[in-house]
mmCIF file of the N, C-alpha and C atoms, coordinates in Angstrom:
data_MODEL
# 
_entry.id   MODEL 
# 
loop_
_atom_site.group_PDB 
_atom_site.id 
_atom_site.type_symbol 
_atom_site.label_atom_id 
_atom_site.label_alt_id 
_atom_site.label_comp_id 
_atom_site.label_asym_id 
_atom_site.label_entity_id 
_atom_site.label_seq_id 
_atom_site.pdbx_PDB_ins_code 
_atom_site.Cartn_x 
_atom_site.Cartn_y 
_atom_site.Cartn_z 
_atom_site.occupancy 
_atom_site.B_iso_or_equiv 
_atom_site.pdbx_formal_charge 
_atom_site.auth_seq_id 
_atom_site.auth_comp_id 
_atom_site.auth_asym_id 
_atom_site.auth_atom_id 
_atom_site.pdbx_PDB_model_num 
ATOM 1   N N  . UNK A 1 1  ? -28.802 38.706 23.387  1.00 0.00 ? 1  UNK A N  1 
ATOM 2   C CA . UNK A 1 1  ? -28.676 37.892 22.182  1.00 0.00 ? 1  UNK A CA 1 
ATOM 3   C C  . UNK A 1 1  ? -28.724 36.421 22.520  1.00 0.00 ? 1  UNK A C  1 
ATOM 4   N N  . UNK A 1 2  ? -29.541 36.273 23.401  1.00 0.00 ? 2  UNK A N  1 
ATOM 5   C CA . UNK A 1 2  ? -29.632 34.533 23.578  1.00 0.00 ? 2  UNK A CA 1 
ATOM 6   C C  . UNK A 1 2  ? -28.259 33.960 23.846  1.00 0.00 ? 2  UNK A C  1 
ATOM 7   N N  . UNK A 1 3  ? -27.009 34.260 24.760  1.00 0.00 ? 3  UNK A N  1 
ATOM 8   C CA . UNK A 1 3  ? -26.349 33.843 25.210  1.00 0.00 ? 3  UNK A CA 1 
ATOM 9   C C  . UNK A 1 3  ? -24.873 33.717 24.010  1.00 0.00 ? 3  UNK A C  1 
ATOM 10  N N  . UNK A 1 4  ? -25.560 34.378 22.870  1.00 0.00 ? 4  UNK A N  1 
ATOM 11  C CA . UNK A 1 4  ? -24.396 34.004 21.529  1.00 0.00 ? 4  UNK A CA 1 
ATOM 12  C C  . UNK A 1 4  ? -23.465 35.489 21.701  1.00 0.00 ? 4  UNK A C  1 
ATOM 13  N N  . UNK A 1 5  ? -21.968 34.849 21.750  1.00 0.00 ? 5  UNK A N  1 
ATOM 14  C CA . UNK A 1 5  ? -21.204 36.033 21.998  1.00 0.00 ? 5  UNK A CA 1 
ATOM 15  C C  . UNK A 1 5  ? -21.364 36.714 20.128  1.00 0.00 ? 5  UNK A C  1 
ATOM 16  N N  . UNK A 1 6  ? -20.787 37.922 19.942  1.00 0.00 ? 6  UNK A N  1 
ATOM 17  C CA . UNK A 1 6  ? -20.553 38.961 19.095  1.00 0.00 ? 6  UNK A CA 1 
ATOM 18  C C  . UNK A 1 6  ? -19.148 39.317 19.393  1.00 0.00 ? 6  UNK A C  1 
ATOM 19  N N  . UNK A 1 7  ? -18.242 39.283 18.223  1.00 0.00 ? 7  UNK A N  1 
ATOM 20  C CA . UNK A 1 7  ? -16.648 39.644 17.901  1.00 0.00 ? 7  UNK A CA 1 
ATOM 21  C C  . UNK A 1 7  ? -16.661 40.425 17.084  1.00 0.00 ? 7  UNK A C  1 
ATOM 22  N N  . UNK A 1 8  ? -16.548 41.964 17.632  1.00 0.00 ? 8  UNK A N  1 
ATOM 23  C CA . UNK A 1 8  ? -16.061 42.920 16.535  1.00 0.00 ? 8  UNK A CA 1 
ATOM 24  C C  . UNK A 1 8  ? -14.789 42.634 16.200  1.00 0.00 ? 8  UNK A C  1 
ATOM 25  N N  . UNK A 1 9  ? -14.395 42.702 14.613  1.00 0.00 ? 9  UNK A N  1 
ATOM 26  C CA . UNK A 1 9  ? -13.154 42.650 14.128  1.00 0.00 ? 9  UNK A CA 1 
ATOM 27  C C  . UNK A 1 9  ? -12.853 43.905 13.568  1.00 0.00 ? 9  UNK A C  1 
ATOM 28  N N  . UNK A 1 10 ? -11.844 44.554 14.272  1.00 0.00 ? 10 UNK A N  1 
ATOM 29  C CA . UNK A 1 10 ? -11.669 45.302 13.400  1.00 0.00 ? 10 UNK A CA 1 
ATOM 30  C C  . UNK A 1 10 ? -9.567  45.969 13.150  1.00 0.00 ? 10 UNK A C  1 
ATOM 31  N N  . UNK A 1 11 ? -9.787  46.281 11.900  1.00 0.00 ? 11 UNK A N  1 
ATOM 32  C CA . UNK A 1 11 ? -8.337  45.718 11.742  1.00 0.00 ? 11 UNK A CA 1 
ATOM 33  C C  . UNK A 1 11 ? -7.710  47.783 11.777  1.00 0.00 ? 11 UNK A C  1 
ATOM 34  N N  . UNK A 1 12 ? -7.897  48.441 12.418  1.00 0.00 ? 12 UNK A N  1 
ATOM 35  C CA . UNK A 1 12 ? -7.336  49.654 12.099  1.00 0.00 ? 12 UNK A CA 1 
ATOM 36  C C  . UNK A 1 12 ? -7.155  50.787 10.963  1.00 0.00 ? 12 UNK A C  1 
ATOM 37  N N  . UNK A 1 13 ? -7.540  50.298 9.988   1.00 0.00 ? 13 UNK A N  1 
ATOM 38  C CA . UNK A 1 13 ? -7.697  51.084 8.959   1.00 0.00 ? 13 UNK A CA 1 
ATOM 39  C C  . UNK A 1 13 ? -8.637  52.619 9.482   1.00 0.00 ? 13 UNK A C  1 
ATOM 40  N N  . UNK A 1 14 ? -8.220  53.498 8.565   1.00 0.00 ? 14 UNK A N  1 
ATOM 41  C CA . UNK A 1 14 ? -8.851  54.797 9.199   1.00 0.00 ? 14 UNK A CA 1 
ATOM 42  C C  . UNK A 1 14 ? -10.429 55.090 8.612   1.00 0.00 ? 14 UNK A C  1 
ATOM 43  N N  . UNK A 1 15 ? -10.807 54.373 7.951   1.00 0.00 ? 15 UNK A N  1 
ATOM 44  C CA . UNK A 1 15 ? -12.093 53.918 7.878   1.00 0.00 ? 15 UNK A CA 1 
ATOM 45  C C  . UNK A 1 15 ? -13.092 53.488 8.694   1.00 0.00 ? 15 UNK A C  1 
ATOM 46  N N  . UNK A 1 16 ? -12.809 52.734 9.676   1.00 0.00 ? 16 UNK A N  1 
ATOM 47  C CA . UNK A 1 16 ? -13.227 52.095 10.473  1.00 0.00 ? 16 UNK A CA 1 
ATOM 48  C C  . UNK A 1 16 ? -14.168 53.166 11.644  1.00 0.00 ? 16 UNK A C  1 
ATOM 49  N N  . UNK A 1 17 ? -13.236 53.891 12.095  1.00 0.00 ? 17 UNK A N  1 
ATOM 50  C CA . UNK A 1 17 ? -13.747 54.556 13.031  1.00 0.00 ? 17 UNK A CA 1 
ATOM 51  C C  . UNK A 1 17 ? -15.001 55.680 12.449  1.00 0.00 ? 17 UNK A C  1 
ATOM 52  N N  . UNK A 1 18 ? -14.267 56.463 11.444  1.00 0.00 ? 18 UNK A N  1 
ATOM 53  C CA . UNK A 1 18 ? -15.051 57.549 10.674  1.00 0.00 ? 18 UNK A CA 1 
ATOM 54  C C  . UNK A 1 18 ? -15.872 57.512 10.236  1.00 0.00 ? 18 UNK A C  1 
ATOM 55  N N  . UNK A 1 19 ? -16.777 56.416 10.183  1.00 0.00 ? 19 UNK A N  1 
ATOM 56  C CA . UNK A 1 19 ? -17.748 55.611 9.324   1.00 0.00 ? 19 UNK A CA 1 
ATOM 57  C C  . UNK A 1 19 ? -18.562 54.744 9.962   1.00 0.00 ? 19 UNK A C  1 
ATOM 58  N N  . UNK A 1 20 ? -17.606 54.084 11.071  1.00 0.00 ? 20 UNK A N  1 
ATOM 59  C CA . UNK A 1 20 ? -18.650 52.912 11.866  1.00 0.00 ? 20 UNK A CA 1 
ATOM 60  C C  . UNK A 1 20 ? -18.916 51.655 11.337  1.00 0.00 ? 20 UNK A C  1 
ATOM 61  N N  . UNK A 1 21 ? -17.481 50.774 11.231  1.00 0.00 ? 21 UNK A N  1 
ATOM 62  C CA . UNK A 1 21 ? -17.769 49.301 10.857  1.00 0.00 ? 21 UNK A CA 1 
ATOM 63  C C  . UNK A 1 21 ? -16.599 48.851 11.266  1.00 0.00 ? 21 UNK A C  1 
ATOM 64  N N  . UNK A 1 22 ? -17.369 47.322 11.458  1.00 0.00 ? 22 UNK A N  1 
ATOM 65  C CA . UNK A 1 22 ? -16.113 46.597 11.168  1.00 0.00 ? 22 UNK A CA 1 
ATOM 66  C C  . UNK A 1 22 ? -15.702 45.392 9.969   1.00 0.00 ? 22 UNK A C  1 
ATOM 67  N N  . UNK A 1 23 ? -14.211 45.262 10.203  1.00 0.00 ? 23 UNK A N  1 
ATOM 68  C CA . UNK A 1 23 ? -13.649 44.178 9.124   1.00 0.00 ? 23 UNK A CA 1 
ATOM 69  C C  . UNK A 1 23 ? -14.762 43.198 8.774   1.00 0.00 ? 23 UNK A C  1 
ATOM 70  N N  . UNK A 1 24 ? -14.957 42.883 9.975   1.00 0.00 ? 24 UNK A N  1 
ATOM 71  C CA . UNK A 1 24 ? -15.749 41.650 9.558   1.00 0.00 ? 24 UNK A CA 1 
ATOM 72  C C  . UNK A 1 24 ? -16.095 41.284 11.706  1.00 0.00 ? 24 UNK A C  1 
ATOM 73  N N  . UNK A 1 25 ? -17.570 40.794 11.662  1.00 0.00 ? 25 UNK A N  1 
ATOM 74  C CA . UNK A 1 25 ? -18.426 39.983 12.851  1.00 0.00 ? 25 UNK A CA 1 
ATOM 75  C C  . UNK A 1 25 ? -18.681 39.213 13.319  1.00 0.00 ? 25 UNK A C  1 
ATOM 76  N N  . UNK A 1 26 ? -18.102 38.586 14.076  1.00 0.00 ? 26 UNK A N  1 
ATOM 77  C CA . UNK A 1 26 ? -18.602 37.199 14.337  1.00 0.00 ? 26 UNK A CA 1 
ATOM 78  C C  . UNK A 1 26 ? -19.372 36.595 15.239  1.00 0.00 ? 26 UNK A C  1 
ATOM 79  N N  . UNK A 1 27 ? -20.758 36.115 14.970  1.00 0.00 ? 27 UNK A N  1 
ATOM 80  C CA . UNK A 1 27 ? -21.889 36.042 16.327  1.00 0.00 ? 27 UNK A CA 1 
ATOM 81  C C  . UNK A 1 27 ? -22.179 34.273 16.279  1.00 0.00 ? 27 UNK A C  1 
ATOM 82  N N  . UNK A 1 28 ? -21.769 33.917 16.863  1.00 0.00 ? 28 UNK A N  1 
ATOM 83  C CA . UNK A 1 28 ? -21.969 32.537 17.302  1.00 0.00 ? 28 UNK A CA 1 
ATOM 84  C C  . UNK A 1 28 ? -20.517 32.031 16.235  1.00 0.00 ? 28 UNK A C  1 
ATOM 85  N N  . UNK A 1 29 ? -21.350 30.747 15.408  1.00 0.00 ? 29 UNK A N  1 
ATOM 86  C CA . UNK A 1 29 ? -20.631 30.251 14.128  1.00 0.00 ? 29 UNK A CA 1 
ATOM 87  C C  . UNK A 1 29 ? -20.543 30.850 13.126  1.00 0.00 ? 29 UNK A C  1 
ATOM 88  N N  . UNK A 1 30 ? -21.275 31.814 13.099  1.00 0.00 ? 30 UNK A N  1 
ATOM 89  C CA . UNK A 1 30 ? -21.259 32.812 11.520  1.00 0.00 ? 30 UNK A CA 1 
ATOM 90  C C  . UNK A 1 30 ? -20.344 34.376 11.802  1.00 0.00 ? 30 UNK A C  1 
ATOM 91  N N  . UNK A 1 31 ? -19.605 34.047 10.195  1.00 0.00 ? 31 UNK A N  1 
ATOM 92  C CA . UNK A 1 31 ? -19.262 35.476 10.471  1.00 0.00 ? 31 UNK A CA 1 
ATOM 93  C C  . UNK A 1 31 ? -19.231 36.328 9.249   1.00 0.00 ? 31 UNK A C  1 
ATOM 94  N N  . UNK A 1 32 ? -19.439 37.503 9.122   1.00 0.00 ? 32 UNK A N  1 
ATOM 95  C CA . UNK A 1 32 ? -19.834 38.243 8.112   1.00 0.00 ? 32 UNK A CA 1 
ATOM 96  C C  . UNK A 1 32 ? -18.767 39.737 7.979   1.00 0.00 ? 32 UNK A C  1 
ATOM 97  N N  . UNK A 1 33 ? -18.303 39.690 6.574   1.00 0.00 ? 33 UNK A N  1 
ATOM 98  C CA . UNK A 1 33 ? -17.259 40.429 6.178   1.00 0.00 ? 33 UNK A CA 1 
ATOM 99  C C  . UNK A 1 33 ? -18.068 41.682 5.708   1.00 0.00 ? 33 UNK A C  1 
ATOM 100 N N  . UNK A 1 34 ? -17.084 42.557 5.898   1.00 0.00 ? 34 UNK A N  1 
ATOM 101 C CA . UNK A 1 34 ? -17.569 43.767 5.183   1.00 0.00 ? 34 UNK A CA 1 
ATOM 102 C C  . UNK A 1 34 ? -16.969 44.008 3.822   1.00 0.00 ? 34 UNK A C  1 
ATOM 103 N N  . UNK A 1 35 ? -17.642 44.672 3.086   1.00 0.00 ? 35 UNK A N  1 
ATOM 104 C CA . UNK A 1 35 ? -17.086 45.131 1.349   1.00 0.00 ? 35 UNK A CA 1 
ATOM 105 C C  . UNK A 1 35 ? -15.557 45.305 2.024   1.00 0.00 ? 35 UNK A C  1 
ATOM 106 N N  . UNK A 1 36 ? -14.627 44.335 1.174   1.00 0.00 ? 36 UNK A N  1 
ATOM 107 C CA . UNK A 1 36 ? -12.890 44.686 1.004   1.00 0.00 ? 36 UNK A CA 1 
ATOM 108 C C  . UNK A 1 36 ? -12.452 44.969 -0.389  1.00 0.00 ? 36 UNK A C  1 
ATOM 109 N N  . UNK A 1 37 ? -11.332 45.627 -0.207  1.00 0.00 ? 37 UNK A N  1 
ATOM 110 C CA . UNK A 1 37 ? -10.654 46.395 -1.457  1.00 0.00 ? 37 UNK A CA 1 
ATOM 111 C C  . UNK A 1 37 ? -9.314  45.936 -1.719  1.00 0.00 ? 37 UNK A C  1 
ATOM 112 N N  . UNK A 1 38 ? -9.101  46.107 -2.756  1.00 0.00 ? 38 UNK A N  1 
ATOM 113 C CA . UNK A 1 38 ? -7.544  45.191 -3.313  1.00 0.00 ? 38 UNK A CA 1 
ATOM 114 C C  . UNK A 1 38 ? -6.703  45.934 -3.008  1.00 0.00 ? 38 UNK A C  1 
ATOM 115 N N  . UNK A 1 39 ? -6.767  46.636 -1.604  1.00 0.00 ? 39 UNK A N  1 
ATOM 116 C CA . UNK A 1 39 ? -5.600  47.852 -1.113  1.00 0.00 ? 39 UNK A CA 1 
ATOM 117 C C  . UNK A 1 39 ? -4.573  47.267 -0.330  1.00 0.00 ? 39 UNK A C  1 
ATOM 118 N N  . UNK A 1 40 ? -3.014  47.531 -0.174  1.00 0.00 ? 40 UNK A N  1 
ATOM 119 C CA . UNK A 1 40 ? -1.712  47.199 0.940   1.00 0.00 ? 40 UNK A CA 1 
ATOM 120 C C  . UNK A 1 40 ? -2.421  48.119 1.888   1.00 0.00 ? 40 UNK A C  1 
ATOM 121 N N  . UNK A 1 41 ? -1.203  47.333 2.652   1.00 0.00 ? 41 UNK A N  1 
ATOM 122 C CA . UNK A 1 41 ? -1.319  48.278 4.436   1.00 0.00 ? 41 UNK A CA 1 
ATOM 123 C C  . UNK A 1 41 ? -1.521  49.702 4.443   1.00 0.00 ? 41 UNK A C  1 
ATOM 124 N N  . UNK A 1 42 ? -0.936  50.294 3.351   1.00 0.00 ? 42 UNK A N  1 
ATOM 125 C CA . UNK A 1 42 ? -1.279  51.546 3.207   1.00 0.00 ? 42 UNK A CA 1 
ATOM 126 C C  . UNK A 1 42 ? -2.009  52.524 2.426   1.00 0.00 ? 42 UNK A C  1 
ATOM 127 N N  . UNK A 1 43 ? -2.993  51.856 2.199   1.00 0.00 ? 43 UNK A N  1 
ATOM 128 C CA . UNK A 1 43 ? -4.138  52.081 1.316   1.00 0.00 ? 43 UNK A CA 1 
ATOM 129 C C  . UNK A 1 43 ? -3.921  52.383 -0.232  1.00 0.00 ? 43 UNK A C  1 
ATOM 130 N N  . UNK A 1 44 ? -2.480  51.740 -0.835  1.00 0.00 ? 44 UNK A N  1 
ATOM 131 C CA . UNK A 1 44 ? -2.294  51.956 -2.354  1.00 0.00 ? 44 UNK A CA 1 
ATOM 132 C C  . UNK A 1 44 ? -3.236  50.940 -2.712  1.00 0.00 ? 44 UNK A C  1 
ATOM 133 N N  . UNK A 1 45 ? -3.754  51.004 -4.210  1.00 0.00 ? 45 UNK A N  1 
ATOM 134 C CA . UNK A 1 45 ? -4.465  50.078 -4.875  1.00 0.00 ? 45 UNK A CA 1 
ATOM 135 C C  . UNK A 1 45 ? -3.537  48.987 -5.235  1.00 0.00 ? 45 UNK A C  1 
ATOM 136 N N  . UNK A 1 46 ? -3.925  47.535 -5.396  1.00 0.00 ? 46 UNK A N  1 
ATOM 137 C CA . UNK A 1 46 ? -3.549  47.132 -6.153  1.00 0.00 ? 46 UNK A CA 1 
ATOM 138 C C  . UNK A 1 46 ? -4.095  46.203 -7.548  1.00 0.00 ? 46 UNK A C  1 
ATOM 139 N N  . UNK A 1 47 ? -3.394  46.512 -8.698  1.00 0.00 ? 47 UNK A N  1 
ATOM 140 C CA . UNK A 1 47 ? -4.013  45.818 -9.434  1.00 0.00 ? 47 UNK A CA 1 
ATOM 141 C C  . UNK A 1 47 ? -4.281  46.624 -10.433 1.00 0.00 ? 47 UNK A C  1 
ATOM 142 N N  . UNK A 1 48 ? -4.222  47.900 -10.381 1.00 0.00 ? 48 UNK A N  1 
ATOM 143 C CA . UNK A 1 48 ? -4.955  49.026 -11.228 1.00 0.00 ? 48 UNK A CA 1 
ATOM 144 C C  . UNK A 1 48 ? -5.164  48.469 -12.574 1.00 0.00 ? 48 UNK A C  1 
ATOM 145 N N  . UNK A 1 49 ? -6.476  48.528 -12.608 1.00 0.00 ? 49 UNK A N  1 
ATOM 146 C CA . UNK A 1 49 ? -6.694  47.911 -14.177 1.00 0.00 ? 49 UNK A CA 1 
ATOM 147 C C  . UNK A 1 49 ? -6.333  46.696 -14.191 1.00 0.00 ? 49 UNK A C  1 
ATOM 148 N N  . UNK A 1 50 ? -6.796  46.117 -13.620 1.00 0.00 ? 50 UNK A N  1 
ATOM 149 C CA . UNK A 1 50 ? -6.725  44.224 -13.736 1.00 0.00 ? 50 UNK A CA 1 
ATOM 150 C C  . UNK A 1 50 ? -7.439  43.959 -12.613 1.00 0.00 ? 50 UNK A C  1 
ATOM 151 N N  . UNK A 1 51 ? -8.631  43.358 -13.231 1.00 0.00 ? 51 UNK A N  1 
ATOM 152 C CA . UNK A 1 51 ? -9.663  42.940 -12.052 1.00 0.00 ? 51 UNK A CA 1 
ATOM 153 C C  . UNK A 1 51 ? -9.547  41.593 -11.664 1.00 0.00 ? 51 UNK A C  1 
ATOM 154 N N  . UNK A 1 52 ? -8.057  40.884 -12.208 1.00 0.00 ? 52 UNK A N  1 
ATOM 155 C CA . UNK A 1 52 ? -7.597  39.495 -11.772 1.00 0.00 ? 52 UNK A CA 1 
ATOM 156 C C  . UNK A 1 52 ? -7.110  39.805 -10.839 1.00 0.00 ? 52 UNK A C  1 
ATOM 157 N N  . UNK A 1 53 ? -5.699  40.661 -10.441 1.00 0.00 ? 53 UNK A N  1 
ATOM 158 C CA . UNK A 1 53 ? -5.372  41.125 -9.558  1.00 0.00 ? 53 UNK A CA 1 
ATOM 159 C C  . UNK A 1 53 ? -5.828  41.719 -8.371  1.00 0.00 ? 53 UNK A C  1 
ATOM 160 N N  . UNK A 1 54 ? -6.792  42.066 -8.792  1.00 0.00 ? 54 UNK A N  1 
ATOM 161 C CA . UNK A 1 54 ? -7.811  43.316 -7.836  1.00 0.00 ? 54 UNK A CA 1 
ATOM 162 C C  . UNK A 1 54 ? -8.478  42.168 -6.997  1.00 0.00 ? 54 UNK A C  1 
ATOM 163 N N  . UNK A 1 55 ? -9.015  41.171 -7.803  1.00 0.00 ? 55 UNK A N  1 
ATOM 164 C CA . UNK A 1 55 ? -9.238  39.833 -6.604  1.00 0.00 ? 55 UNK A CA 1 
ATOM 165 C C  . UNK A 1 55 ? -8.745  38.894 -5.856  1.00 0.00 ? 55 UNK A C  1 
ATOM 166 N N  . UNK A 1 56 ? -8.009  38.905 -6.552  1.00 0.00 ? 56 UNK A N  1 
ATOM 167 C CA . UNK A 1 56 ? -6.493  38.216 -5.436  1.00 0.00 ? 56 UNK A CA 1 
ATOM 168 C C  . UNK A 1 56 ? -6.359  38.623 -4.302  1.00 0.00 ? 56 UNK A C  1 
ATOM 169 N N  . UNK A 1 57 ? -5.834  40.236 -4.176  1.00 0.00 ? 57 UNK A N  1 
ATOM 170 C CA . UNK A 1 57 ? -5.466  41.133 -3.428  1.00 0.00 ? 57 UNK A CA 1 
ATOM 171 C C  . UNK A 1 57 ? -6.690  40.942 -2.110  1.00 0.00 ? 57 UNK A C  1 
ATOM 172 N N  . UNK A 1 58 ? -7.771  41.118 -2.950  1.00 0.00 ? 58 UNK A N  1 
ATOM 173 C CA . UNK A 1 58 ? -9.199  41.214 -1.926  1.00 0.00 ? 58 UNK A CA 1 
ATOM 174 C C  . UNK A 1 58 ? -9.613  40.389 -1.328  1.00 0.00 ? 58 UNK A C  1 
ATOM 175 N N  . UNK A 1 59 ? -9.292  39.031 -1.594  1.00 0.00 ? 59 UNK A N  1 
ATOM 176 C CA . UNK A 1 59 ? -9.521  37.509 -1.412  1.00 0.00 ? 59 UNK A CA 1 
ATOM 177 C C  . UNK A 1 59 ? -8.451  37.377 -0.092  1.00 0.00 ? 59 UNK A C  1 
ATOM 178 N N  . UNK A 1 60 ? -6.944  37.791 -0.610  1.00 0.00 ? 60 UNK A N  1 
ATOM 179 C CA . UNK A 1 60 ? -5.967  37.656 0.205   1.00 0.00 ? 60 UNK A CA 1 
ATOM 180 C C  . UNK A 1 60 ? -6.505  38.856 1.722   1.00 0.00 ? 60 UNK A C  1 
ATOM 181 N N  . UNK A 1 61 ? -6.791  39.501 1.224   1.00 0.00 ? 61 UNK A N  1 
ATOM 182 C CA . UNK A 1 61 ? -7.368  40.851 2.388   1.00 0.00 ? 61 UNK A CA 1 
ATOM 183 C C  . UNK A 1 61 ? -8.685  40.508 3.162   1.00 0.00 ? 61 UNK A C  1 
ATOM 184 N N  . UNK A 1 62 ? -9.320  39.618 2.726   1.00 0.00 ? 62 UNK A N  1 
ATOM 185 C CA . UNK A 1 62 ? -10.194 38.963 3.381   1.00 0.00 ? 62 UNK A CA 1 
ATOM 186 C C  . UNK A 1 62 ? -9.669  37.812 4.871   1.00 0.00 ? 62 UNK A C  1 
ATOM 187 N N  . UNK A 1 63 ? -9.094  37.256 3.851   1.00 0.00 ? 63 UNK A N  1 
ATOM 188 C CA . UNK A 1 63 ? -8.057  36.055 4.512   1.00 0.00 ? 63 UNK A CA 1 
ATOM 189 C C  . UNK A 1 63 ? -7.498  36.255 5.671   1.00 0.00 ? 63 UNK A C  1 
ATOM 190 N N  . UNK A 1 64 ? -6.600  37.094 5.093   1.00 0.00 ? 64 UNK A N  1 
ATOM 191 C CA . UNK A 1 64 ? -5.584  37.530 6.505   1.00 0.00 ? 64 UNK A CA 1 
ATOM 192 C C  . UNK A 1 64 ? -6.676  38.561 7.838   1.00 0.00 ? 64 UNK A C  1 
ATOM 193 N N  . UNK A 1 65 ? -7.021  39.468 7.061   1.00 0.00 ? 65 UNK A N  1 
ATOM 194 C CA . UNK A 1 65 ? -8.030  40.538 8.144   1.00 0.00 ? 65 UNK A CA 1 
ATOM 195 C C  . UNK A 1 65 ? -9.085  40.723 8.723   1.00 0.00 ? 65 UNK A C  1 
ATOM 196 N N  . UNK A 1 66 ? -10.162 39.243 8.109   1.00 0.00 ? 66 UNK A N  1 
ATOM 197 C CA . UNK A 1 66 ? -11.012 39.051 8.899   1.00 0.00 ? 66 UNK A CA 1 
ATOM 198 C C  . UNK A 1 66 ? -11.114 37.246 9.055   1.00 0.00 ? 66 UNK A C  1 
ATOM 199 N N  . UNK A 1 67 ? -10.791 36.471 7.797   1.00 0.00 ? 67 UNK A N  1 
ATOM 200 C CA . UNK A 1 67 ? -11.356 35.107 8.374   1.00 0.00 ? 67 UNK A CA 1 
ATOM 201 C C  . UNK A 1 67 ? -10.387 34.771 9.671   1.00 0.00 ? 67 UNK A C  1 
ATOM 202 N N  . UNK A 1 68 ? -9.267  34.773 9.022   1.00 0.00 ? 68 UNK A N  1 
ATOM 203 C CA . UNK A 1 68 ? -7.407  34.177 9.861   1.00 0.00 ? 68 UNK A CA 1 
ATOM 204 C C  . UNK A 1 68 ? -7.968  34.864 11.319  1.00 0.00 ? 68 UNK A C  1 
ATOM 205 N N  . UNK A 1 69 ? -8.635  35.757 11.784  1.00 0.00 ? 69 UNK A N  1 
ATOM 206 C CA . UNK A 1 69 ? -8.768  37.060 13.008  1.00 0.00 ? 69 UNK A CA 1 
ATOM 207 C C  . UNK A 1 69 ? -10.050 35.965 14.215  1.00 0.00 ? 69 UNK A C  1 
ATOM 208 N N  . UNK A 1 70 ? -10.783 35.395 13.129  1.00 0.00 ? 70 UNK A N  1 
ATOM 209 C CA . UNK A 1 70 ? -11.244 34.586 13.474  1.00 0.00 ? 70 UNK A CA 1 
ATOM 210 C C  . UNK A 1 70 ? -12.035 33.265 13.733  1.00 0.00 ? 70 UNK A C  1 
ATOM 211 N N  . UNK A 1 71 ? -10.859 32.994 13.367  1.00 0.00 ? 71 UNK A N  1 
ATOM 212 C CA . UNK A 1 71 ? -10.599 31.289 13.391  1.00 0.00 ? 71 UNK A CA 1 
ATOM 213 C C  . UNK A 1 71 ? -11.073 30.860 11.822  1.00 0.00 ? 71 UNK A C  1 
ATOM 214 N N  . UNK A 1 72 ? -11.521 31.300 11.428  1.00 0.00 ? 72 UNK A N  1 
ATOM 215 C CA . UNK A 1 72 ? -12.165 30.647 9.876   1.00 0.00 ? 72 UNK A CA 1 
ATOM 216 C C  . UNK A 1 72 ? -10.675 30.616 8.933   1.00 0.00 ? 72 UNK A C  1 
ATOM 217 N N  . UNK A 1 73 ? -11.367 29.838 7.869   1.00 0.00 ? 73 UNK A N  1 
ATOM 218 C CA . UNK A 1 73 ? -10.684 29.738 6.724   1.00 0.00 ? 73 UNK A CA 1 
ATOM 219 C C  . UNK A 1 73 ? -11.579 30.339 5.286   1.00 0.00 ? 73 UNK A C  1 
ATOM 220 N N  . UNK A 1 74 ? -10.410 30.391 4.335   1.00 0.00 ? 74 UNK A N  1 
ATOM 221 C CA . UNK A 1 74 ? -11.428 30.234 2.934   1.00 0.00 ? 74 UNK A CA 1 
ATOM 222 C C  . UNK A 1 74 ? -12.041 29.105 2.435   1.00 0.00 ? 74 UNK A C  1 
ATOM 223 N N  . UNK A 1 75 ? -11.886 27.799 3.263   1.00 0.00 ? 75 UNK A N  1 
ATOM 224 C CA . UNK A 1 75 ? -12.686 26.799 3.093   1.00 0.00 ? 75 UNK A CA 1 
ATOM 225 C C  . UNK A 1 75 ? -13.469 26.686 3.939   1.00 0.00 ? 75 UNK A C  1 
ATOM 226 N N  . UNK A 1 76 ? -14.472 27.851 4.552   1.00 0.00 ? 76 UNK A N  1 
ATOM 227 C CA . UNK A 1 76 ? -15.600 27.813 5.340   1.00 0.00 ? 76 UNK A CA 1 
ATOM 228 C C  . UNK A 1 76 ? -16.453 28.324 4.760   1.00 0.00 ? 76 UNK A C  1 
ATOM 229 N N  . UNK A 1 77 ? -15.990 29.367 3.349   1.00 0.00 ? 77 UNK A N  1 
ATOM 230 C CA . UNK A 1 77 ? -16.893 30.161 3.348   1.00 0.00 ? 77 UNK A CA 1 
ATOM 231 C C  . UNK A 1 77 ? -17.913 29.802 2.559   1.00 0.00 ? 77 UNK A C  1 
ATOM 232 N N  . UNK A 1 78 ? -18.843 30.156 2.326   1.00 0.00 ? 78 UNK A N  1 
ATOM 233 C CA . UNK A 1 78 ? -20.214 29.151 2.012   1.00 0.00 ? 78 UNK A CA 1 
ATOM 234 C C  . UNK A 1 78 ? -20.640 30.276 0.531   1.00 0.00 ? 78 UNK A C  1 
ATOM 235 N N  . UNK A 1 79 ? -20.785 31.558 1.217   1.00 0.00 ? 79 UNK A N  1 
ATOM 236 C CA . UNK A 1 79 ? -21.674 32.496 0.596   1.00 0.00 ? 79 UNK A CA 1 
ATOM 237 C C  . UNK A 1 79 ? -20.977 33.798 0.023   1.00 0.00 ? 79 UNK A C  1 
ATOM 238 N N  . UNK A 1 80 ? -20.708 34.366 -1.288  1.00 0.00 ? 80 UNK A N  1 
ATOM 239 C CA . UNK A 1 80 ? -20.077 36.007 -1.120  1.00 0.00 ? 80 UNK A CA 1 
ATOM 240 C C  . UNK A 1 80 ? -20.793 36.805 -2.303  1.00 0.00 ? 80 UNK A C  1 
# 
């Protein structure tokens, strides 16, 4: 890859393995999230029926599990 490292992120969920992805990638300066869900640590929904909530949750689940993992913020992100 032309000398550009690659950071699998991946945060443990039992998805991950069974399926083949991760949280989110990071290859040089860019990094790219995978589809997240407005789920807690333990895969309850949250928000049911409120798609205000449901983005919060997903925004916040972004945040913490893949940008915060590496090094980014929500004021990096350009594109979703």
């Amino acid at each position: 890859m032309n000398g550009v490292k690659r950071i699998n992120i991946d945060t443990g969920t039992k998805w991950e393995p069974i399926v083949g992805y991760s949280r989110a990638v990071r290859i040089g300066a860019h990094v790219y999230v995978s589809g997240t869900t407005a789920t807690d640590g333990e895969g309850n929904i949250i928000g049911h029926c409120n798609p205000y909530l449901q983005t919060v949750k997903a925004i916040g689940n972004i945040e913490a599990a893949a940008l915060q993992r590496t090094g980014a913020t929500l004021n990096d992100v350009v594109r979703t």
